[in-house]
C-alpha positions in Angstrom: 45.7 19.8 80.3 47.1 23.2 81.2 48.3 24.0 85.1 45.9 26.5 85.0 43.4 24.3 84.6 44.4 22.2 87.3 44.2 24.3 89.3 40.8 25.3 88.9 39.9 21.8 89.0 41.8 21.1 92.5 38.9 22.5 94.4 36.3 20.3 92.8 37.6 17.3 94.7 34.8 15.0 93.3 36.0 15.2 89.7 38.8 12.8 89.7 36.4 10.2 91.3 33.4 10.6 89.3 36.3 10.3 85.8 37.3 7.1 87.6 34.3 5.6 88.3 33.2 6.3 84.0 36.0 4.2 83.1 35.7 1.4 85.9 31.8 1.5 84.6 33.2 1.2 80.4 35.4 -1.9 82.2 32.7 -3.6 83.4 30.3 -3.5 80.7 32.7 -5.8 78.8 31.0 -4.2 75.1 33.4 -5.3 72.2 34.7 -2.5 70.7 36.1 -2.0 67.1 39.9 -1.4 67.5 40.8 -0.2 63.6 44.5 -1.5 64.3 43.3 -5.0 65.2 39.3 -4.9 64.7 39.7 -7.4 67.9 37.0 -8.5 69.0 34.9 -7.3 66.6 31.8 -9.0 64.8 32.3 -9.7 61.6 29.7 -9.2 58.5 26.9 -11.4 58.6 27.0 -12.0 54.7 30.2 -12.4 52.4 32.5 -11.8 55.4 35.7 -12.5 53.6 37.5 -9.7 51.2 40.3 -10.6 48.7 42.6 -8.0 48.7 45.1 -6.7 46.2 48.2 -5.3 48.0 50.5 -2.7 46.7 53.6 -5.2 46.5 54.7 -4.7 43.0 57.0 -7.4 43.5 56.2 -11.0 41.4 56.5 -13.4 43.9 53.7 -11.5 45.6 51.5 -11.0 42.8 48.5 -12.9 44.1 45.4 -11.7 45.6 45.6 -12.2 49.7 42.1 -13.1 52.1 41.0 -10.7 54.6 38.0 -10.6 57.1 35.8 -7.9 56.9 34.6 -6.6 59.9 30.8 -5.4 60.6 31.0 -1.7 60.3 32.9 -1.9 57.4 30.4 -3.8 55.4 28.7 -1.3 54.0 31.8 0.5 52.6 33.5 -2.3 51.9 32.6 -2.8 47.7 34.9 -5.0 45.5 36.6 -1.8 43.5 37.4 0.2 46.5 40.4 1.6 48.2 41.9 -0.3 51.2 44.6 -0.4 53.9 45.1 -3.4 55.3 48.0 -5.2 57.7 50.5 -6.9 55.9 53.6 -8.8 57.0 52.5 -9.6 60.2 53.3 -14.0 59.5 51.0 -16.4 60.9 52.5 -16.9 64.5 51.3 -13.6 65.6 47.6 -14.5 66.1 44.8 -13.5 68.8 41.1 -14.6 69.5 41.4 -16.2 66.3 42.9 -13.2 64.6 45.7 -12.4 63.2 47.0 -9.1 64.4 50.6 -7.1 63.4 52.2 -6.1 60.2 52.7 -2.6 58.6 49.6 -0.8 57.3 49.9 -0.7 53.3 47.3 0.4 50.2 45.0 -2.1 48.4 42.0 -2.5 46.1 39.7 -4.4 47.3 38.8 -7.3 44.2 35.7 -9.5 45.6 33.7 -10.5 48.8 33.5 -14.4 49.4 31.3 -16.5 51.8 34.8 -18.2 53.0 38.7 -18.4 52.3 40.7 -20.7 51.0 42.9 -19.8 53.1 42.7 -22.4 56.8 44.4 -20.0 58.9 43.6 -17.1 61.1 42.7 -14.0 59.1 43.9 -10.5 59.6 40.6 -7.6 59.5 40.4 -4.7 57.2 42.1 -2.3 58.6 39.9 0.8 56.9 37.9 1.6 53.9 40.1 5.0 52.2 37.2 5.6 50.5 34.0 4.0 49.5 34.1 5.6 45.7 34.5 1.9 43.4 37.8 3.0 41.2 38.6 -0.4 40.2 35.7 -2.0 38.4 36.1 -5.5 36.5 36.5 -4.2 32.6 39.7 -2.2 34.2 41.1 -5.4 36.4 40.6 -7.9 33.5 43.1 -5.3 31.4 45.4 -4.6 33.6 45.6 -8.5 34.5 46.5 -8.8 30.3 48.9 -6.1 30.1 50.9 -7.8 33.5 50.6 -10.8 31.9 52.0 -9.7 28.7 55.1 -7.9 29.5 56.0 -10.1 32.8 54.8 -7.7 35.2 52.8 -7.2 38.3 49.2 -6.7 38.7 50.2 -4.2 41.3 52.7 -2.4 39.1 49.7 -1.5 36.4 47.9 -0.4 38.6 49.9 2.0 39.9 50.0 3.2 36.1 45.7 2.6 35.5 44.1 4.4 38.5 45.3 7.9 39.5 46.1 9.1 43.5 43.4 9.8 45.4 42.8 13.5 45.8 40.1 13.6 48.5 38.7 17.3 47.3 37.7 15.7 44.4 36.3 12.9 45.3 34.2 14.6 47.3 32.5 16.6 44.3 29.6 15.7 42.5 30.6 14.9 38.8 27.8 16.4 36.5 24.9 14.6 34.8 26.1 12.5 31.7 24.4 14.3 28.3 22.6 12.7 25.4 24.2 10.9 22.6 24.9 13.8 19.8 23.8 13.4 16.3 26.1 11.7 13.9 28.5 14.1 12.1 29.1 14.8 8.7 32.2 13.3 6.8 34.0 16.6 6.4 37.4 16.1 5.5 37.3 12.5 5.8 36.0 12.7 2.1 39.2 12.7 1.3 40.0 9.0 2.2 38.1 6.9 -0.5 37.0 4.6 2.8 36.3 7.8 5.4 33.1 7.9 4.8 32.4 4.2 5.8 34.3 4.3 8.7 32.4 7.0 9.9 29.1 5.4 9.2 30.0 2.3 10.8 30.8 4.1 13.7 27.8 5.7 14.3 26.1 2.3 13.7 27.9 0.4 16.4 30.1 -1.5 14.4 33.7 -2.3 15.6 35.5 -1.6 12.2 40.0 -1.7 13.1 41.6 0.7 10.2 45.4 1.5 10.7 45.0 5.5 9.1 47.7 6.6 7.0 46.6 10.8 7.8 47.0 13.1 5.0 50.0 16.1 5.5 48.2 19.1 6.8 46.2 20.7 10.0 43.2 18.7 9.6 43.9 15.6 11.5 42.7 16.7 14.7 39.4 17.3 13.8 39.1 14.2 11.7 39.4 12.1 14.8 37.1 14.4 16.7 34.4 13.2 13.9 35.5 9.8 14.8 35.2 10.3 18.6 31.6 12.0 17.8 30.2 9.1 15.2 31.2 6.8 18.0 29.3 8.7 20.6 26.3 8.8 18.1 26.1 5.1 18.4 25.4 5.5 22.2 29.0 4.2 22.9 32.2 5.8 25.0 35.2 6.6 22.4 39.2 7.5 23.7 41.7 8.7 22.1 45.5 8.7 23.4 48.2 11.1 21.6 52.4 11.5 22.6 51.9 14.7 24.1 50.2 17.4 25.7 50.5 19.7 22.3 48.5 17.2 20.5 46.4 16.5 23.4 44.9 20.5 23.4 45.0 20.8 19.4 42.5 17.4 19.6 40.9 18.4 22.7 39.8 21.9 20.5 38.6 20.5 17.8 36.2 18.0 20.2 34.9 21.0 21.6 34.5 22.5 18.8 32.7 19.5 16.9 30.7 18.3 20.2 30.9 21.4 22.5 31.5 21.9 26.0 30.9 18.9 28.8 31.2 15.9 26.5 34.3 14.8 27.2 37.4 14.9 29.5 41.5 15.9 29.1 43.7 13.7 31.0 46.6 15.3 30.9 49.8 15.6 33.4 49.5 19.2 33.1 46.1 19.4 34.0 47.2 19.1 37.8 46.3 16.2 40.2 43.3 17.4 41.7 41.8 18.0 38.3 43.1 15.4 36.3 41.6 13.2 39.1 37.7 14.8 39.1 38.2 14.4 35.5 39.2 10.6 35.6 36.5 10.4 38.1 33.8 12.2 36.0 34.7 9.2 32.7 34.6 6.0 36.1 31.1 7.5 37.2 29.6 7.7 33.0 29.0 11.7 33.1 31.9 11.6 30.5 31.9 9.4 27.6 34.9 10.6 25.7 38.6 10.8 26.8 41.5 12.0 25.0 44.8 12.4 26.8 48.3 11.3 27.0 49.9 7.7 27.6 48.4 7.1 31.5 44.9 7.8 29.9 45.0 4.5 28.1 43.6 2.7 30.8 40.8 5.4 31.5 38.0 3.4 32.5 35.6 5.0 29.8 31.7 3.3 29.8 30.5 0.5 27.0 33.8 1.6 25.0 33.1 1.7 21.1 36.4 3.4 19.9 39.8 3.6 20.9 42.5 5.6 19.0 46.5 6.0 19.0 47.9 9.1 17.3 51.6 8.8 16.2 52.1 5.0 18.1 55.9 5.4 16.9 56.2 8.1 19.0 58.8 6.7 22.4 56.3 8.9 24.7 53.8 6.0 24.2 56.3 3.7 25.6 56.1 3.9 29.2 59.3 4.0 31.6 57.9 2.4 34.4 57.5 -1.4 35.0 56.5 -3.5 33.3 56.7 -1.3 30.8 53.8 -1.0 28.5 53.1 0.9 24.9 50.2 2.1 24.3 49.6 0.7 20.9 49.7 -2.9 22.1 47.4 -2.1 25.3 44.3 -0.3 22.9 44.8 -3.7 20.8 43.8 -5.5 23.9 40.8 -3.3 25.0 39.8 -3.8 21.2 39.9 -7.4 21.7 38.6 -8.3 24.7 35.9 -4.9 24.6 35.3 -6.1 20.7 34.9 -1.8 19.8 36.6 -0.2 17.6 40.0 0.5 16.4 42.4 3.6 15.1 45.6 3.7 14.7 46.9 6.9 12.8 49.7 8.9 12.1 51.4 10.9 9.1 53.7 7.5 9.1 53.3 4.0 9.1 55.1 2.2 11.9 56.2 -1.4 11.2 53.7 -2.6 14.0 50.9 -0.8 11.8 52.0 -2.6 8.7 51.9 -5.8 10.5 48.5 -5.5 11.6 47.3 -4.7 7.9 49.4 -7.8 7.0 47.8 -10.1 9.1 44.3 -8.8 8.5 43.8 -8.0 11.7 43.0 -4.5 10.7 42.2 -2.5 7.2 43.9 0.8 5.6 42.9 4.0 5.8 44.4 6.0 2.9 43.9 8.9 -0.1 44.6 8.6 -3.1 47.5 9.8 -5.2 45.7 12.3 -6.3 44.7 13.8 -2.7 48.3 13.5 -2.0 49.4 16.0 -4.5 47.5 18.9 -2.9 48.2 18.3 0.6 52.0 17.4 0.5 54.8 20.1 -0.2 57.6 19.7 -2.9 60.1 17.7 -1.3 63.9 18.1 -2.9 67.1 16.3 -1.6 70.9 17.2 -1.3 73.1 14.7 -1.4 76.7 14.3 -0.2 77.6 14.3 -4.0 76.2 17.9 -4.6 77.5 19.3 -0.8 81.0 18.4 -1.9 80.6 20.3 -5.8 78.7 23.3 -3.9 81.0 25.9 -2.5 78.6 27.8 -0.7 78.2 24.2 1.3 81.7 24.0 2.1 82.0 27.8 3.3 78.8 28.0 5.2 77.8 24.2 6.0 74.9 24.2 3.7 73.9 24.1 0.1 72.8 26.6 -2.3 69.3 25.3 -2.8 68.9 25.2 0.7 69.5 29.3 1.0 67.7 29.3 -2.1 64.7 27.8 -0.6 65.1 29.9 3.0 65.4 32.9 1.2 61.7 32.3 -1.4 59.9 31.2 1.7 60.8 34.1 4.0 59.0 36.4 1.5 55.5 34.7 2.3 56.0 33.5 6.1 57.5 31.3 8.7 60.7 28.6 7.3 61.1 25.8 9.5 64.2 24.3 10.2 64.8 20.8 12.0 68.3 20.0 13.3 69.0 16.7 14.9 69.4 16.3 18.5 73.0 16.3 19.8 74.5 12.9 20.9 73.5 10.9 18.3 76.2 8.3 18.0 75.8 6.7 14.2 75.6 3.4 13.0 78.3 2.5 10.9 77.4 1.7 7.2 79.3 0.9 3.9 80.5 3.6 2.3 80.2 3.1 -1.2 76.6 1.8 -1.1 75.4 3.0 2.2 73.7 -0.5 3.1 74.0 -1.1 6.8 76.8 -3.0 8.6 75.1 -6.0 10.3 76.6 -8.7 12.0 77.0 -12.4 10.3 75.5 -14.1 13.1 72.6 -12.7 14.3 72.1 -9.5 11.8 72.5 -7.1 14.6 74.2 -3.9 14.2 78.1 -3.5 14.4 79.6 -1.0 16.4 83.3 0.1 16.7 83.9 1.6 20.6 87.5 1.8 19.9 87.3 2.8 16.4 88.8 -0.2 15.4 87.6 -3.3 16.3 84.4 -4.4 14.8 81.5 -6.1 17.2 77.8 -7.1 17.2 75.9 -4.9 19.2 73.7 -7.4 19.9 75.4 -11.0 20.8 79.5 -9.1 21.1 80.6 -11.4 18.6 83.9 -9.8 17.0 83.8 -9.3 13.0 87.1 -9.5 11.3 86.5 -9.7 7.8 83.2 -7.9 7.2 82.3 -6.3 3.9 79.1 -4.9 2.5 76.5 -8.0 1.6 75.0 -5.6 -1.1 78.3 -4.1 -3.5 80.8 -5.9 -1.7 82.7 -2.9 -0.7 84.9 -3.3 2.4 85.2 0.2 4.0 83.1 2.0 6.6 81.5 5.6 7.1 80.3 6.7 10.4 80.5 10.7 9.8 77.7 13.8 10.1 78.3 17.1 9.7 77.8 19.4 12.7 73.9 20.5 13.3 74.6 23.4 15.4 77.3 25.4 13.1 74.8 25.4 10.7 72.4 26.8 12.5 74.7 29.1 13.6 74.7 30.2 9.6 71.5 30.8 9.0 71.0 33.7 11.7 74.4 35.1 10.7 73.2 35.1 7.4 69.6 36.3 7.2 69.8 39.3 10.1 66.5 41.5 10.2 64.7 37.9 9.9 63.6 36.4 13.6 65.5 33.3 14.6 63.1 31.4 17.7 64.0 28.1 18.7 62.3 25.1 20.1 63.7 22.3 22.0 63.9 20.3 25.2 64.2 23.5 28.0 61.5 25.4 26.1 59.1 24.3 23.3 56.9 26.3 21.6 53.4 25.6 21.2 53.0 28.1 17.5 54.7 30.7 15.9 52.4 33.6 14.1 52.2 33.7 10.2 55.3 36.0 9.9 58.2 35.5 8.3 60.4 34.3 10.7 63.1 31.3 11.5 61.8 28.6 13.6 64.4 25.9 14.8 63.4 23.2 16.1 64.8 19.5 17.4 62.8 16.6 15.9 59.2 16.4 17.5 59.0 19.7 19.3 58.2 21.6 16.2 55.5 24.4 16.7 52.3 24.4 14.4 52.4 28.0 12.3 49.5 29.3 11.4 48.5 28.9 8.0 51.4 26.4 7.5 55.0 27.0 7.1 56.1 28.3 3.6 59.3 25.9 3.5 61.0 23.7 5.9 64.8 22.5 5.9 65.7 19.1 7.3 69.3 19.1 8.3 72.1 16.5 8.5 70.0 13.3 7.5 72.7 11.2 7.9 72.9 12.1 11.9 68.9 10.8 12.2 69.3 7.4 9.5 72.6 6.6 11.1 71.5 5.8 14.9 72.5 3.1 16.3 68.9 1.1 16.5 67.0 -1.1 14.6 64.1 1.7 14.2 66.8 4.4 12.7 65.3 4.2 9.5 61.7 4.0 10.7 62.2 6.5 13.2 64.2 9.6 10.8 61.4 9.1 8.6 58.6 9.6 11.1 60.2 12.8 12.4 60.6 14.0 8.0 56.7 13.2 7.8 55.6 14.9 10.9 57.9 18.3 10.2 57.0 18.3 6.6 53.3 17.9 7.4 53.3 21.5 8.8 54.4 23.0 5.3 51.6 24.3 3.4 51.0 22.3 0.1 53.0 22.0 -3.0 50.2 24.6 -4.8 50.6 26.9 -2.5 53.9 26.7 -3.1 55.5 24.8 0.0 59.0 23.5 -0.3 61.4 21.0 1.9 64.6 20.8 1.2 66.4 17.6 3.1 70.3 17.4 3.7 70.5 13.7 2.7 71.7 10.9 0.8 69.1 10.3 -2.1 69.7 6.8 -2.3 69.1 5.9 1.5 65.9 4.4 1.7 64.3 6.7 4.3 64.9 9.7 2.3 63.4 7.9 -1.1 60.3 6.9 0.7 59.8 10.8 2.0 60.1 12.0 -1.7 57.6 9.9 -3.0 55.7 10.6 0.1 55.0 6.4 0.6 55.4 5.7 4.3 53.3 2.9 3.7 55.9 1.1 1.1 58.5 1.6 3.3 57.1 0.5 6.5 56.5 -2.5 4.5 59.9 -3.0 3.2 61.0 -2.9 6.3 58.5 -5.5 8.0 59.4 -7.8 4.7 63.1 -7.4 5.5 62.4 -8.0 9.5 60.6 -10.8 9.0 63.4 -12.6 6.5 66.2 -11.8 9.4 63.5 -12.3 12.2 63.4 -9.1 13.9 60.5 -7.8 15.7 57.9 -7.3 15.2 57.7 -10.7 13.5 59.6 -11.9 16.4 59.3 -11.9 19.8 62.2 -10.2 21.9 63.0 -9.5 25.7 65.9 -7.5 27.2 67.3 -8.8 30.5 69.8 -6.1 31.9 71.9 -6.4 35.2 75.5 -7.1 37.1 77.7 -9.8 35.1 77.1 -12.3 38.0 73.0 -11.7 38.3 72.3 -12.0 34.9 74.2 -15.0 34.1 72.5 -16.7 37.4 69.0 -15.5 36.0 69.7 -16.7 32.5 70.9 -20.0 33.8 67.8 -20.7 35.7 65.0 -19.7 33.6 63.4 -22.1 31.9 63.0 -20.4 28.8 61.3 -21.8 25.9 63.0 -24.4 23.5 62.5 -22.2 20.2 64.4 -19.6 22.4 67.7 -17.9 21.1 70.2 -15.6 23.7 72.3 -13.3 22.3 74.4 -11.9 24.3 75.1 -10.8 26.8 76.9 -7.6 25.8 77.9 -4.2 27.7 74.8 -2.6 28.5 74.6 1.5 27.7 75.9 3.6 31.3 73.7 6.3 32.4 75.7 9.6 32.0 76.4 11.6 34.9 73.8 14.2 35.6 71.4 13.3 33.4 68.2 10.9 34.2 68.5 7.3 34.3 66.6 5.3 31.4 65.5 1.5 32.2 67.9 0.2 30.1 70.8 1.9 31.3 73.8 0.9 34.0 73.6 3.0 37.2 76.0 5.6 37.3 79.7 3.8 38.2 78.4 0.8 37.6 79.1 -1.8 34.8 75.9 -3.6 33.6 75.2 -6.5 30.8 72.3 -6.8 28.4 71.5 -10.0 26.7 68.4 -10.3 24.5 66.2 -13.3 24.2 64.7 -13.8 20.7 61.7 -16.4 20.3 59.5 -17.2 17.0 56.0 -15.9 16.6 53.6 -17.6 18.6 56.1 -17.8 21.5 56.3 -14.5 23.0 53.3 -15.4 26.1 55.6 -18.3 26.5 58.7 -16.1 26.9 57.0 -13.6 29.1 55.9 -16.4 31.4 59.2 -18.2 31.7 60.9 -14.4 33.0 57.9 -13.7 35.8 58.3 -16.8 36.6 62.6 -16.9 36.8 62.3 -13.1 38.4 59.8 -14.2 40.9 61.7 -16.9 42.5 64.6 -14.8 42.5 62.8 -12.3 44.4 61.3 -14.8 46.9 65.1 -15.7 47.2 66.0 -12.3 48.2 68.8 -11.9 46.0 70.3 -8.6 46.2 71.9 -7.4 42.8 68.8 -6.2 40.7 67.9 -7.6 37.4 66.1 -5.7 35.0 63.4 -7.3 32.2 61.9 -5.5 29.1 59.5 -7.4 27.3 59.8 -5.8 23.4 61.9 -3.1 24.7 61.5 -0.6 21.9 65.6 0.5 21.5 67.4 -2.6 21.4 70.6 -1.1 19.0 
């Protein structure tokens, strides 16, 4: 109250009385009144007064659902799936009229209403309902349960990652009327895949067929899952569809427009901005929106009677995500498929491992052309190996080969020539030289690494080999070399002047490049789609991607060939790439013959011999010297379990963002992997929530990372 207005009050000498005579009257009455701090006092609802609550404590030894009493005028808002803010903390001495009162104010979903608690003590109110829209319904809480579960995390933690922040302006928005099933489309260009057809058709029948899709090269993938996405919405069922990246996400979200038009199905994409990412989410929880295709947080979208889900490129690391627990995308659409019993897709110009395994076990079928199909959609792919860089002097003057300028120079005339050059700071994995087989320790067939550059350890357990030579030719010396990405580079603008030279990389990516010729370079994965296809593509210093130091290298250098090659027209229309690699190595072999399939199954054979995952089990447990050997000693791992380790864990490198799996900056961490058999790994996970949850409750200071089949293990 101003003075000026007390002033003007002064005169009115009742006023003060008649204010004090309201209140002594409120006094008297004695009327309960509902306090939203406390609710004391307060009646409580007449049915179901009990709420069990999930906090937001994504800690383990507070993963448990926690009793709460709901008072009366909150019962009508107050709907197992909706958002609340309760009192936590508060301990059970601070108790009033039978309440319990106290604690900070913190978020939670709210899972059921009961008659009664289990719980014999007082219980604290509800503080407030944020909002009565239901965001958590049981399909998503059963999955997100699973996936904790799975890798050894918390409920709470997944559900940060499953439902989106509130954005009020949204909420508040109608979302429109959901549309009629569309009719069932034709195959297209799934004629081209000897089983398309019948995947199709089963689709729009309602059958849950699983096919792991080994896509032809070419620009016609994204609309072959949008006639997957709109078979499955034929049937009357939801369908969604998760890719790596925003890039892919628009190129399939045009050709779903395109095959279903407008208002059919949603984009959930970080780009898309909270608010509308949000009324989008919302719009697929309320059943206006059927279909969903979006990045990796979009593979817990709550999407209606789900008949299809769909991973693009599941080797792809931006499907592996870097917050606890830390789940991949891949493994959580095989649960919905499970437990929903819809449909399954897993596709990609490669053949992951995982992929292979699942056709392996049966658990899914292939999708694939024939030979035949092959030939018209893939380029002509040619090698140069170390043996012809070393006879060629235009390599040795200009770091690269003849036919490599050859090839630049033929598809310049007729468009755009793509050239992929590895990423800097790939450190390579040491190998022999005569044969080029691997170095890999005698103990646990992990990876040997030489810090100093000259002792010999295991990456994995830190044993030291003295006396290593190649298990293949018997050779006893090692090569860790690759020639320098950016010189060459360098070289090809200095030598082809009136030709563009645009680049595409981490700061800026580009999204296409017109059909002109031009240079594009481009670090593996952010290669721009040209239109009409590039006429030739060069893939530069091989040995820098094969040579990584993780199990995946091989795996990995060939998914990144296969996806750049893929944007080269086809070998009759006279698309060429030319990779600078070692013939022999097995990556390279595999791209030449174009038979990702045959080598992902190589690979799973020679995995499952040496018991690597994905035939095994694995976990990576990171932290100080002192905390990890306290955890490792008090776990009660499983039996069949083997430790190897610990070793020196990787340090994060000063101004640049910390990974999981890395040491703080300074600081000097450990990593120790625990390895169990098939059939364990549930076992595993449940012996490290367990270990990390009483070490929690402790309140043990020095952190301790886990990873349950951390995807870069060296």
């Amino acid at each position: 109250m101003s003075s000026d207005n007390e002033q003007s009050a002064e005169p009115e000498g009742g006023a003060p009385e008649q204010l004090a005579l309201i209140r002594e009257t409120v006094r008297k009455a004695n009327v309960p009144r509902a306090k939203p701090r406390t609710w004391r006092g307060a009646a409580l609802a007449k049915e179901l007064p009990v709420a069990r609550v999930l906090v937001n404590k994504g800690v383990l030894h507070l993963d448990q659902y926690f009793d709460y009493a709901v008072p009366e005028e909150l019962d009508a808002e107050a709907q197992p799936g909706v958002r609340v803010r309760v009192r936590f903390g508060a301990g059970g001495r601070n108790v009033r009229a039978g309440r319990r009162e106290g604690g900070g104010l913190i978020d939670g979903f709210l899972i059921e209403r009961r008659a009664e608690s289990d719980y014999q003590g007082a219980l604290a109110a509800l503080a407030y309902v944020v909002s009565p829209e239901p965001v958590l319904g049981p399909e998503l809480l059963a999955l997100s349960r699973a996936v904790a579960d799975r890798y050894a995390g918390s409920l709470a933690d997944v559900l940060q990652l499953a439902v989106p922040p509130r954005n009020g302006r949204a909420e508040s928005k109608p979302s429109p009327e959901p549309l009629p099933p569309p009719p069932a489309p034709s195959a297209g260009s799934w004629e081209r895949y000897e089983q398309g057809p019948a995947f199709l058709r089963a689709l729009a029948e309602g059958e849950a067929p699983r096919a792991v899709w080994t896509a032809l090269p070419g620009p016609h993938w994204p609309q072959e899952i949008a006639r997957a996405v709109a078979a499955t919405l034929a049937s009357g069922r939801g369908a969604l569809v998760v890719v790596p990246d925003g890039r892919s996400a628009g190129r399939v979200d045009a050709a779903l427009t395109e095959v279903l038009g407008a208002g059919r199905h949603a984009l959930l994409t970080a780009d898309s901005g909270p608010e509308k990412r949000y009324r989008e989410w919302l719009a697929v929880r309320r059943g206006s929106v059927r279909a969903v295709v979006g990045t990796r947080a979009a593979m817990f979208a709550p999407v209606a009677d789900l008949g299809l889900v769909a991973v693009w490129d599941d080797g792809d690391s931006s499907h592996s995500d870097d917050n606890a627990p830390f789940p991949h995308v891949r493994e959580v659409l095989e649960l919905r498929a499970a437990h929903g019993r819809c449909a399954f897709l897993l596709g990609g110009t490669n053949c992951t491992v995982e992929a292979a395994q699942l056709v392996e076990s049966g658990w899914a079928l292939p999708l694939r052309a024939d030979r035949e199909q092959l030939r018209i959609a893939a380029p002509l792919i040619r090698t140069v190996g170390d043996g012809e860089l070393a006879r060629d002097g235009a390599a040795r003057a200009a770091r690269l080969p003849s036919l490599a300028w050859q090839t630049v120079r033929d598809g310049l005339r007729s468009g755009p020539v793509l050239v992929q050059v590895p990423r800097r700071g790939y450190a390579p994995r040491l190998a022999c030289e005569r044969c080029r087989e691997l170095a890999r320790c005698r103990h646990c067939a992990g990876p040997l690494e030489a810090p100093d550059e000259r002792d010999l350890n295991c990456a994995w357990c830190g044993r030291a080999e003295t006396a290593w030579h190649c298990v293949a030719c018997g050779a006893n010396r090692l090569r860790a070399q690759i020639v320098g990405a950016r010189r060459t580079a360098e070289e090809l603008g200095r030598a082809f002047p009136a030709v563009p030279v645009r680049t595409s990389g981490r700061d800026h990516i580009l999204d296409s490049v017109p059909d002109v010729p031009a240079l594009v370079v481009s670090t593996p994965g952010a290669e721009p789609v040209a239109e009409g296809g590039y006429a030739a593509a060069l893939l530069l210093d091989g040995w820098a991607m094969v040579g990584r130091p993780d199990l995946r290298a091989g795996e990995e250098a060939l998914r990144r060939w296969t996806a750049a090659a893929s944007l080269v027209r086809g070998q009759q229309e006279g698309g060429t790439v030319v990779i600078v690699a070692e013939p022999t190595l097995r990556p390279v072999q595999a791209l030449v013959r174009w038979d990702p399939v045959g080598h992902a199954r190589r690979e799973l054979a020679e995995r499952a011999e040496l018991g690597f995952p994905p035939v095994s089990r694995m976990a990576s447990v990171t932290g100080p010297p002192e905390a990890l050997a306290a955890f490792l000693a008090a776990a009660e791992l499983p039996s069949e379990a083997e430790v190897l380790g610990p070793v020196p864990a990787p340090r994060t490198e000063p101004g640049r963002p910390r990974r999981p799996w890395e040491a703080p900056v300074g600081e000097s961490w450990e990593r120790a992997l625990l390895r169990v058999p098939p059939g364990s790994g549930a076992a595993l996970a449940a012996a490290l929530k367990t270990a990390q949850a009483a070490r929690m409750a402790r309140g043990n200071g020095d952190p301790v990372r886990i990873r349950v089949d951390p995807p870069d293990i060296g």
